[in-house]
N, C-alpha and C positions, 0 to 999 in steps of 0.2 A: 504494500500500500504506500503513495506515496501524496503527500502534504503540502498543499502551496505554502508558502513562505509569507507570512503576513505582510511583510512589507512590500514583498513583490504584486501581493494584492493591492494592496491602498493606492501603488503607482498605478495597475491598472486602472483602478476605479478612477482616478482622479486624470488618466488619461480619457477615458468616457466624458467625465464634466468639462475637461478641455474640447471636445469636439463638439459637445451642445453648446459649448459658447462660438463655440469658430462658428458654427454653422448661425446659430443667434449673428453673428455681425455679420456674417454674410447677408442673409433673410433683413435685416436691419440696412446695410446700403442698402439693398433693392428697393426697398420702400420709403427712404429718403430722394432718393432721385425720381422715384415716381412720383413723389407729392399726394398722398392720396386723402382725401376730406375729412377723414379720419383724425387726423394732425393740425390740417391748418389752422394757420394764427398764431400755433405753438409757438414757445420759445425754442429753438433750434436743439438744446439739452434737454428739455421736457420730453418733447417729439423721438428724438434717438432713444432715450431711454425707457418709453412709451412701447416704443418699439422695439426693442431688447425683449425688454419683459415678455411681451407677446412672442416672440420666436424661440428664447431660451425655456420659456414654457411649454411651447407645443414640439419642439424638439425634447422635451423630456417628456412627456405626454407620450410624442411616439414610441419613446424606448421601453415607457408600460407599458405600451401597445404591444411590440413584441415579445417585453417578458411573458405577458400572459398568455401570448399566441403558443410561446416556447412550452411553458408550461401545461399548455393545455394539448402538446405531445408534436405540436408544426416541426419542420424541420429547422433551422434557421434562416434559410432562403425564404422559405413557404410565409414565415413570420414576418419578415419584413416586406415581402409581395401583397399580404394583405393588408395590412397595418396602414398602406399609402392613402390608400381608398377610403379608410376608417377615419385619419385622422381630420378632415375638415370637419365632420361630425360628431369626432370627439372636442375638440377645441372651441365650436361654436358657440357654447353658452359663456364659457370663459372671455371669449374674444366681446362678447357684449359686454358681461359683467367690467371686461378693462377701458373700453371704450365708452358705458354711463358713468364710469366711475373715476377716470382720468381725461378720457377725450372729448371728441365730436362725434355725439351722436348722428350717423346719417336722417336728414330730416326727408326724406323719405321712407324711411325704416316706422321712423315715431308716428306715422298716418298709419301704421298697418295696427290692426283692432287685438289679433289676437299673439299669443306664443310662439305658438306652431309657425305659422306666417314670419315672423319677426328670426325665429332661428333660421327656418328655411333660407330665407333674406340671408340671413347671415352667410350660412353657409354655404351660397354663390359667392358672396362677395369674397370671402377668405379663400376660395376652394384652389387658386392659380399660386399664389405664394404659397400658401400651405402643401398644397402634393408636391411644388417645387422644395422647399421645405425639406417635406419627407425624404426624397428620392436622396437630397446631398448627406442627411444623416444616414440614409441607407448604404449610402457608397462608403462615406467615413467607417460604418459600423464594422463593414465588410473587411475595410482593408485594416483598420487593428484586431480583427478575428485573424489573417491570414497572419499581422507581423507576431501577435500575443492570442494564440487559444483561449487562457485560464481568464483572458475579458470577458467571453462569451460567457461564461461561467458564471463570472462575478455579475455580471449585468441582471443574468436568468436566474441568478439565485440557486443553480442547479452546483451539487458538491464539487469541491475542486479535488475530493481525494479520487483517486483514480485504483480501481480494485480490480488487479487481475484476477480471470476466472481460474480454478483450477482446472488440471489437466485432465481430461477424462480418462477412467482408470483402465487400465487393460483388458480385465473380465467383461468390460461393459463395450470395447472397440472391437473385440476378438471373440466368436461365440466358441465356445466348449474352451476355453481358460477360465480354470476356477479363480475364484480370489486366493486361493492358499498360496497361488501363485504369488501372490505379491506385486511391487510395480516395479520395481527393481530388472528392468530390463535387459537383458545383455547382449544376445543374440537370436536371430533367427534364421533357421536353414529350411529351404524346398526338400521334399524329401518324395518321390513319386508322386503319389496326388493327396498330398499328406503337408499339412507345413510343421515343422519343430519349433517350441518354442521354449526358448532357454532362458531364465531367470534365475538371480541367486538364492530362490529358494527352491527350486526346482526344473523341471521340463514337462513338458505337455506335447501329445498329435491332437491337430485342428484338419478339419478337413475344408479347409479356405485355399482360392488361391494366394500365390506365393506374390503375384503382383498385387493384387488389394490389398492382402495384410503390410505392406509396403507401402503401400499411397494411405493407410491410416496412421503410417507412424510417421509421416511428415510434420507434427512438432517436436519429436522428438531430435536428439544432437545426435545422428546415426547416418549411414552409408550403405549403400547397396554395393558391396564390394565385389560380389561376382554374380552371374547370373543365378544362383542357387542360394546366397548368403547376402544375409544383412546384420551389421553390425552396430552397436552402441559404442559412438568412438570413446564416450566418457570409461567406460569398459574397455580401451583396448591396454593394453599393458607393455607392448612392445611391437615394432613391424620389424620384419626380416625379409632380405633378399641372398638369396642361392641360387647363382649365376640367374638362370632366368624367370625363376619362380621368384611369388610374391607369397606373404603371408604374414597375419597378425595374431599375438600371442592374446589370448583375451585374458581378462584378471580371474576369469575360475578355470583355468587353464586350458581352455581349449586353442586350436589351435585351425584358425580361418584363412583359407585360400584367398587370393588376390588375384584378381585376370591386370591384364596387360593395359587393358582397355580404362582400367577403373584408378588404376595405380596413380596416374597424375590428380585424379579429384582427392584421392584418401591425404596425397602430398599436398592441398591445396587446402586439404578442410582443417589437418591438425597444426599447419603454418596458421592459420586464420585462428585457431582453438588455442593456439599458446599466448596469443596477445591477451585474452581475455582472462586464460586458467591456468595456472603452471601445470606442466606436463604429468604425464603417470609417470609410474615407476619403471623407468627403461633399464633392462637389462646390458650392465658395461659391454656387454658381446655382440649387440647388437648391432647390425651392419649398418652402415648410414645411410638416409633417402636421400638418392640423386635422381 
């Protein structure tokens, strides 16, 4: 399991309230050089700031817009594709309430009799700057999801620990492997129309083919070293070459064939496997991979 870093959150977060404000002064010129009736007569700081409020608001408006979308199972794209459309209709009661309350009322708006009317109204009159609005919180939102994941995260309220699943166990991927078997993988061999499977608690005959039970151990750290054999390299103990055979020592001693064909990936997996794990226990006599 693994735990964001609390301050590495706060920067995100605090990178979020930096783009509702970018996007607020953006939304804020536009409607300074348009002039719109709303404003006029203002004092030039009344009016910007008039203005501010109303965009830094519905740029955050829209971000509950998508949390809730998130939460309520949308994808992230899905959330902020709906959210556009939603937000002149979420914002429109606020955008009166700032405009009786600070602005200019439109005196066409105050002839209309009833609510209903009067929002509607509104929400024409907001619906070009507002979708425009959305769409540049949309794109900002996007591109700190791709530079910072754990935003997305913090925005939706969804956990930042991240819980890998566990492995599915052997007896449940392989049918006729008991559980006494254990998960303790080591090896598996083709055997006629029979697969062996060898574990350090035991061995078992399946009658599966040798190629599926092989495309089910794909998370595991293992090789298909020859056409008959597959190995757990975490299990191997030692490689050996005699003139032109190959072969690895396994750590319950068996002892697995190499083809020709496979010998550059076995040399390629445990070069890649010693950055990560120090090596098994190699035998001093052992010949060296070239």
């Amino acid at each position: 399991m693994m735990t964001s870093d609390p301050s590495s959150t706060g920067l995100h977060r605090l990178a979020v309230v930096k783009n509702i404000a970018l996007t607020a002064l953006v939304g804020t010129c536009i409607a300074m050089v348009l002039e719109p009736d709303h404003t006029a007569g203002l004092p030039i700081l009344v009016a910007f700031g008039l203005w501010f409020t109303h965009f830094f608001f519905a740029a955050g408006l829209y971000l509950v817009s998508v949390t809730l979308a998130m939460k309520a199972g949308l994808t992230e794209l899905r959330a902020l594709i709906v959210s556009v459309p939603l937000l002149p209709f979420l914002f429109a009661p606020f955008s009166l309430l700032l405009d009786h309350g600070f602005g200019n009322p439109d005196e066409e708006a105050l002839t209309l009799s009833s609510f209903p009317a009067l929002y509607l109204d509104e929400v024409v009159a907001i619906a070009p700057l507002i979708l425009l609005l959305a769409v540049i919180v949309a794109f900002l939102f996007r591109r700190e999801a791709r530079q910072n994941p754990e935003t997305v995260n913090d925005v939706s309220g969804a956990s930042t620990n991240t819980v890998h699943p566990a492995p599915p166990k052997l007896s449940d991927l392989m049918e006729g492997v008991s559980a006494d078997l254990g998960e303790d993988l080591i090896r598996m061999a083709a055997q006629d129309h029979y697969v062996e499977i060898v574990t350090s608690q035991g061995r078992a005959l399946i009658t599966e083919r040798f190629s599926d039970c092989v495309e089910k151990l794909e998370h595991l750290n293992g090789l298909q070293c020859h056409r008959s054999h597959w190995i757990n390299l975490s299990h191997v103990k030692n490689v050996e070459r005699s003139g032109s055979a190959y072969s690895c020592l396994m750590t319950n001693g068996d002892r697995i064939p190499v083809s020709r064909r496979r010998w550059s990936d076995l040399k390629k997996q445990r070069a890649a496997d010693s950055f990560s794990t120090p090596p098994a226990n190699l035998t001093t006599n052992a010949a060296p991979i070239r």
